[in-house]
N, C-alpha and C positions, 0 to 999 in steps of 0.2 A: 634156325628152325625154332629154338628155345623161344625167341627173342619172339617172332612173327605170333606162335602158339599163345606166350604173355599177353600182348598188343591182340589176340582176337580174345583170349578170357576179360581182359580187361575191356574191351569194348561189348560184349556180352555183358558183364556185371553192371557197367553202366546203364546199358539198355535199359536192364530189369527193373532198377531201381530208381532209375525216371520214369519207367510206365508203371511202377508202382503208385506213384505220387500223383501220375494224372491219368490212370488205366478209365477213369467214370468223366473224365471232363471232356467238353463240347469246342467250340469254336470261341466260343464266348469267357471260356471257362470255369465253367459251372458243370456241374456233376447231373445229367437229367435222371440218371435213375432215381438219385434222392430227392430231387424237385417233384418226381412222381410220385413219390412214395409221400412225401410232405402235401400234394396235391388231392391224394385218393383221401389220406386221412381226413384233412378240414371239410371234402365231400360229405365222408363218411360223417363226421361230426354235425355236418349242415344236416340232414337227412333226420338223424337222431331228435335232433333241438325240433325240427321243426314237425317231426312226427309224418315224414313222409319215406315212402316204399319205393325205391328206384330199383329196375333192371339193371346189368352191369354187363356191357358188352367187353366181355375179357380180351380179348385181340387189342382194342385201343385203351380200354381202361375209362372207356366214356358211360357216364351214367346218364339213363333216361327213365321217364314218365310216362307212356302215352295217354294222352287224354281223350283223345278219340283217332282211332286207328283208319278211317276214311273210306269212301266205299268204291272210290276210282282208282284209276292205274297205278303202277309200282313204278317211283322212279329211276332210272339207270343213267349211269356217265354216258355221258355227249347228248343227253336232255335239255332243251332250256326247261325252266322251273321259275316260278314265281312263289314267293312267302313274303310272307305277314310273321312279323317278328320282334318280339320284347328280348333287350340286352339291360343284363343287371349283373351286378357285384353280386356275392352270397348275403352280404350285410341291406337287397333288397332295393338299393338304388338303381333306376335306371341311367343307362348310360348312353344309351340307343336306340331307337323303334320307326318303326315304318309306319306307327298309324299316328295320325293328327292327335285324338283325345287322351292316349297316352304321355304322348310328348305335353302335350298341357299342363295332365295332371301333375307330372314332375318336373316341368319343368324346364325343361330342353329347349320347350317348343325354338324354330326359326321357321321365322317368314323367307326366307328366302330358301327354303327348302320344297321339296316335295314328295309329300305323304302318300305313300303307295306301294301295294306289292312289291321288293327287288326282286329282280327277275336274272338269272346267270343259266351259265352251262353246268349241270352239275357235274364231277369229279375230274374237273379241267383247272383244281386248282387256283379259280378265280376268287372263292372265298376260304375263310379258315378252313383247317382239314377237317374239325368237328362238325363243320356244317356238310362235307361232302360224304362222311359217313355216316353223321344221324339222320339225314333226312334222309334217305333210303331205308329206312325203321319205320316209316308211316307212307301212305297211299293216299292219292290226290283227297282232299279235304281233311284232310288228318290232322291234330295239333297234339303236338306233344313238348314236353320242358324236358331240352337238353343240359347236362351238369356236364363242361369238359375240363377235366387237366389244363395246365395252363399250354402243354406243348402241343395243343388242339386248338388253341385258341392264337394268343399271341406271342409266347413264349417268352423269352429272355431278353425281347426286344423290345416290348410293349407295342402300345401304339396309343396316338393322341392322349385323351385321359386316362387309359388303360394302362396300367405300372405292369412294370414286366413281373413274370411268373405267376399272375393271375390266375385263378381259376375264376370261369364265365358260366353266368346262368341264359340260356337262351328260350325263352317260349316262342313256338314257331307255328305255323300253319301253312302247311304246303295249298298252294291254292290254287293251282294249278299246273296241268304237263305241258308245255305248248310245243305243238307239233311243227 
């Protein structure tokens, strides 16, 4: 009984002390509380420098702007939706956009693309989670600059040019509800 009692404190002790060590790590191995916490700051820090006022939607930690709040309907998950949309770093570069003179300006442009509203189901998971929770914040013609966390965005995976644990600037225009 001694012996069994030992062998379960001792498997108990161990427990502890390896969930000490990764009680905040992911799959990845990284700690997202702190990736968040490192996230909100450089937001907060962008906001400051650049002399701008963001709402803060507490539940995700997403910062937004609206720039015009829209005068048509409210979108809801299992919606298609189309937007018009600027992707940039906080340091201002774009890295994405669905419109033609954009993409010029900076640079991106390809010809073998095509410039136009994207169009998804919203909160079916087909695009970032940032974009399936800010764009429900404005109403058909609405634009507003979403600021997401990187685990709103692309998180610890990145994607393409996007380095993992990013935080992403998104100016968007919902342009439409399609029925």
């Amino acid at each position: 009984m001694k012996k069994i009692l030992l062998l379960m404190m001792t498997g108990l002790v161990t427990v502890l002390f390896s969930s000490c060590e990764e009680e905040c790590e992911n799959t990845y191995g990284e700690c997202p509380e702190e990736q968040l916490a490192e996230d909100v700051l450089l937001i907060e820090e962008y906001l400051e420098d650049n002399n701008l006022t963001a709402e803060r939607l507490t539940s995700y930690d997403l910062f937004y702007i609206i720039e015009e709040q829209g005068a048509g309907g409210e979108p809801e998950n299992g919606q298609n939706i189309s937007v018009n949309y600027v992707g940039k770093f906080l340091n201002g570069k774009v890295f994405d956009t669905s419109i033609e003179s954009v993409a010029k300006d900076a640079e991106i442009f390809s010809e073998s693309r095509t410039y136009e509203p994207f169009s998804f189901t919203l909160g079916q998971r087909q695009v970032i989670l940032g974009w399936d929770v800010g764009l429900k914040l404005i109403n058909e013609g609405g634009k507003a600059t979403l600021i997401l966390p990187s685990y709103l965005a692309y998180g610890p995976r990145g994607s393409g040019s996007i380095p993992a644990n990013e935080v992403l600037l998104f100016e968007v225009e919902l342009v439409s509800i399609n029925e």
